[in-house]
N, C-alpha and C positions, 0 to 999 in steps of 0.2 A: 845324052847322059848315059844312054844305055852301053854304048860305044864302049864310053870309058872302063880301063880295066880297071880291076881290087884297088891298084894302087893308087893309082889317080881320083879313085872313089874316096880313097882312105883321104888323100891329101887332100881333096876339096871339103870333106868333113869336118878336116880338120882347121881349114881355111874360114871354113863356116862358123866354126866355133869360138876360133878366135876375133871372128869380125862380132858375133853377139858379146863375146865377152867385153872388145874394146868398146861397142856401142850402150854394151849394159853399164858401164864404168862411164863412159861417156854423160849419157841422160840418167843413171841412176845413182853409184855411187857419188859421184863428184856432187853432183847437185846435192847429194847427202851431207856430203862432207862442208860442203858451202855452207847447209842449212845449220848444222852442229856449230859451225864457228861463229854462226849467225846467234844461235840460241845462247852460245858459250856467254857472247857481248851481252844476249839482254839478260841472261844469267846473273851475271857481272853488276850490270845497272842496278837491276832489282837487290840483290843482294846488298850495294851500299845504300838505296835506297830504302831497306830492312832499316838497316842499320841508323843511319839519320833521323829514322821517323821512330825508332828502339829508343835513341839518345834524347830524342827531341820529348817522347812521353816521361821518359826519365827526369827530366828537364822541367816540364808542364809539375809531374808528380809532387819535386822539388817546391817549385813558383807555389804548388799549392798550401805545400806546407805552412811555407815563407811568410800567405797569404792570410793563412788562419792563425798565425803566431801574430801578425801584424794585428790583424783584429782583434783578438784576445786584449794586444798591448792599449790597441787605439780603448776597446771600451772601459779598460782599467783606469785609463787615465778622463774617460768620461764620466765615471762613477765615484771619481774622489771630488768631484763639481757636488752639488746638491744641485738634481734635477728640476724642481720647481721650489722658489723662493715664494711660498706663498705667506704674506704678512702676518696675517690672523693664528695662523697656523704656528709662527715662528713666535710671535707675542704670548702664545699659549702656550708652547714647550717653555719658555725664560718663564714664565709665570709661576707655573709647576715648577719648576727645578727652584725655584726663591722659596715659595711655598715648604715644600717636602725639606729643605734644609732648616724649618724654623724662623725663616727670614719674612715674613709675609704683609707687612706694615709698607705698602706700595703706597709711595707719595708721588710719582708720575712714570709714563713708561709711553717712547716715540717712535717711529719707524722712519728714516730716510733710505733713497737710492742714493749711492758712493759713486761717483760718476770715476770710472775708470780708462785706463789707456787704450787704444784703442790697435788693433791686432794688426800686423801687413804680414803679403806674401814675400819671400824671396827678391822677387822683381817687384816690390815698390808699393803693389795694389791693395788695397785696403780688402780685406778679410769679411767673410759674413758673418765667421763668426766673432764672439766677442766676451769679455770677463766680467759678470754684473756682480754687485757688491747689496746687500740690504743691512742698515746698520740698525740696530735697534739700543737705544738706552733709558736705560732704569735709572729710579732714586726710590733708595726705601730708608724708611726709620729705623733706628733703633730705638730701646725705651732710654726711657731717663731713669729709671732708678729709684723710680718713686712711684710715680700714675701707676692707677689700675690700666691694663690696655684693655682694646676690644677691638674683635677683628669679626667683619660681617655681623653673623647674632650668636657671638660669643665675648660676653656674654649677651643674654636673647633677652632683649628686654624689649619687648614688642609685647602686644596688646594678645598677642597667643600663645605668651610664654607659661613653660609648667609651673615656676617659681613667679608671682607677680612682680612687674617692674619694682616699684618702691621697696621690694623686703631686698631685693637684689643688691638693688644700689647702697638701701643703707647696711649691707651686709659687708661689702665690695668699699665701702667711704672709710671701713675700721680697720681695712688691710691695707691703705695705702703707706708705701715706703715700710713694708714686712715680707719677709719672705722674700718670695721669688720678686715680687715689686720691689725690690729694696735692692737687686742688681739691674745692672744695664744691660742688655742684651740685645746680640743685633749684628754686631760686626763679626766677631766670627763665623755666624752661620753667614753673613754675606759673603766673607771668601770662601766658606765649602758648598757657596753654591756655584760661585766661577768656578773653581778648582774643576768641578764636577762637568761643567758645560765646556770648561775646555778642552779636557780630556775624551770627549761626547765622540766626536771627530777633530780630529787634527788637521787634518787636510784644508778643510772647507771652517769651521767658527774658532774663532780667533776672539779671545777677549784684547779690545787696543787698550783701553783705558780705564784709568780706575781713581776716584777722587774721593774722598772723606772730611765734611768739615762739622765743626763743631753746630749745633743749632737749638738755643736756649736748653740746656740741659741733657738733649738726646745728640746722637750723631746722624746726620743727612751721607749717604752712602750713593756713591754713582757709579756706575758702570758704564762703559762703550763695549756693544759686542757687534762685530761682525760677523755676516751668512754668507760665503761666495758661491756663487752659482757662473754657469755658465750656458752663452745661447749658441746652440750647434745647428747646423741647418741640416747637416746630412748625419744623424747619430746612428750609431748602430749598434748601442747599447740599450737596454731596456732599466729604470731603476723601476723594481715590486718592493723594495724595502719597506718596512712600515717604523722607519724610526718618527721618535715622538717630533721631531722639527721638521718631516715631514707629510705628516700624516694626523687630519684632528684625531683628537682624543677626548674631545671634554665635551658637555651636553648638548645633544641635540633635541628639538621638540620640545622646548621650553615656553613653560606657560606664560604667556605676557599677558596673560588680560588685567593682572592687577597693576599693569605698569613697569616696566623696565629700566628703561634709560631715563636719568635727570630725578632730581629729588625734588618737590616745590616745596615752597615754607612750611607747611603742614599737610601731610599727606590725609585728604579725605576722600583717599580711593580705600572703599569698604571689600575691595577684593584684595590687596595688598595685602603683605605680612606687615608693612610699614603704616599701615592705616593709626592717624595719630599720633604719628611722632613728630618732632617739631624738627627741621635743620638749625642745627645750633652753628652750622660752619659758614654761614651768609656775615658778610662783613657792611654794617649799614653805611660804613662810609666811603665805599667803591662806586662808581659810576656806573652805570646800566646803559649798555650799550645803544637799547630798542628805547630807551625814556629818552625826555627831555633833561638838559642839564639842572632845572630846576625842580624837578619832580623829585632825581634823585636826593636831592638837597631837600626836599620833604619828607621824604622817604625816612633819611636819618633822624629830622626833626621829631616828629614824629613815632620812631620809635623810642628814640630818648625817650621821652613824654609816656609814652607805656610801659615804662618800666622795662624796658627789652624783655616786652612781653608779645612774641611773636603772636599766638594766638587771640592776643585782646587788640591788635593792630590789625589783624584782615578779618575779625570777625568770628575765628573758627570755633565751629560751636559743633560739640561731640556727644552723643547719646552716653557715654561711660568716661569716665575718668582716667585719665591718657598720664602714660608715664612722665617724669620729667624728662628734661630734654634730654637728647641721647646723640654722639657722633651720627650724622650722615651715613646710610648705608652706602657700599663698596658699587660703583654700576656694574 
């Protein structure tokens, strides 16, 4: 090496140079360049895959919407049902609404289930869920045009009344067929009380039917109302409403020691408001379901014979002087 002269030093330098530069391009550059077209591809990759999974939340974002518009819709259409068809509950809104419109002279009031169609899927299968129906009917009186009326203890001619039974009655016996007894009343407040329960909700109570006939002097008034409700298995609505058909409203905690339900011939429950009053609404010539057929056939006889003096036929014997008879209180 030493031999070599300037120029042949310069050339080999320059031989040398060239061999790192092709060998630096060889294992450096290239392989660089390799790497770069390598990254350029997953570059690429990732970038549509930005994008698909960009589209795909955009997409999800959309579904979601889609998803709470659908439920919104689904519980709208679960809230025009009436959630729970409870009987007592629905007996006592009709009640009130006859009441409150003046109508309140209740001669019977039912409850049935309305057996309804039954639901299928698309393909065929029979549905869990389903349409229930609770149909409830009334008959109320109107007056005649004459009678004094009395509704509960109005007038109160019970044994705790402030005016004593007998000044009432013969008070009440000089008004008959005057005044406000001297019209009929009844049927129009019976339609402002449908009118009112129709219009209550529309969706769900339906008045079907409506029948009016004549009955000795007064009019017999009926109504068909139905309650729809519906059973969902999977609901995703909540009903908190507190409307009156479903939700009680009338007394809770009520005292029964004096007796509640069912009237007997002469009440001598000395805790009653009814203590001494006689049922005048017992027909002696009806059969008795718990007697014998002959019993009741004495039963009649025998009250003929006492003057349809219920009290002098069972006995009943009163420390005080008991009004005359008086309607049946309402159970």
């Amino acid at each position: 090496m030493n031999n070599l002269t300037a120029r042949e030093k310069g050339f080999m330098y320059v031989i040398t140079l060239l061999i790192i530069v092709v060998l630096g391009y060889f294992f450096g550059i290239r392989k660089l360049n390799e790497k770069y077209e390598e990254y350029k591809v997953q570059l690429k990759t990732l970038q549509d895959r930005k994008e698909y999974l960009d589209q795909l939340r955009a997409n999800n974002a959309s579904m979601a919407s889609e998803i709470e518009a659908l439920k919104a819709s689904c519980q709208e259409l679960e809230l025009s049902f009436i959630d729970k068809l409870e009987t007592e509950v629905i007996e006592q809104y009709v009640l009130k609404t006859f009441e409150s419109a003046n109508c309140p002279f209740l001669v019977s009031i039912s409850s049935s289930d309305v057996g309804m169609a039954s639901v299928s899927y698309p393909d065929g299968s029979p549905a869990s869920e389903s349409l229930i129906c609770l149909e409830i009917k009334v008959t109320y009186s109107s007056t005649d045009g004459y009678t004094v009326t009395q509704y509960n203890r109005t007038p109160d001619l019970t044994r705790g009344a402030k005016v004593p039974a007998a000044e009432t009655i013969t008070d009440l016996s000089e008004k008959m067929g005057q005044g406000d007894y001297a019209k009929r009343k009844g049927y129009a407040e019976f339609l402002k009380a449908l009118k009112q329960i129709n219009e209550e909700n529309k969706d769900c109570i339906k008045v079907s039917s409506i029948q009016v006939v004549e009955d000795n002097g007064a009019m017999l008034l009926t109504a068909t109302i139905d309650f729809y409700g519906a059973n969902l298995g999977n609901r995703l609505s909540v009903d908190d409403s507190k409307a009156a058909y479903t939700s009680w409203s009338g007394h809770t905690n009520v005292d029964t020691k004096g007796g509640f339900i069912g009237f007997p011939y002469v009440c001598d429950n000395k805790n009653s408001l009814w203590y001494g009053i006689v049922n005048d609404q017992i027909n002696p010539d009806e059969g008795k379901p718990f007697a014998a057929y002959w019993a009741s056939a004495l039963f009649s006889l025998q009250y003929s014979e006492a003057g349809e003096d219920l009290k002098t036929l069972i006995g009943f014997e009163s420390e005080e002087a008991t009004p005359t008879p008086t309607p049946a209180p309402a159970a």
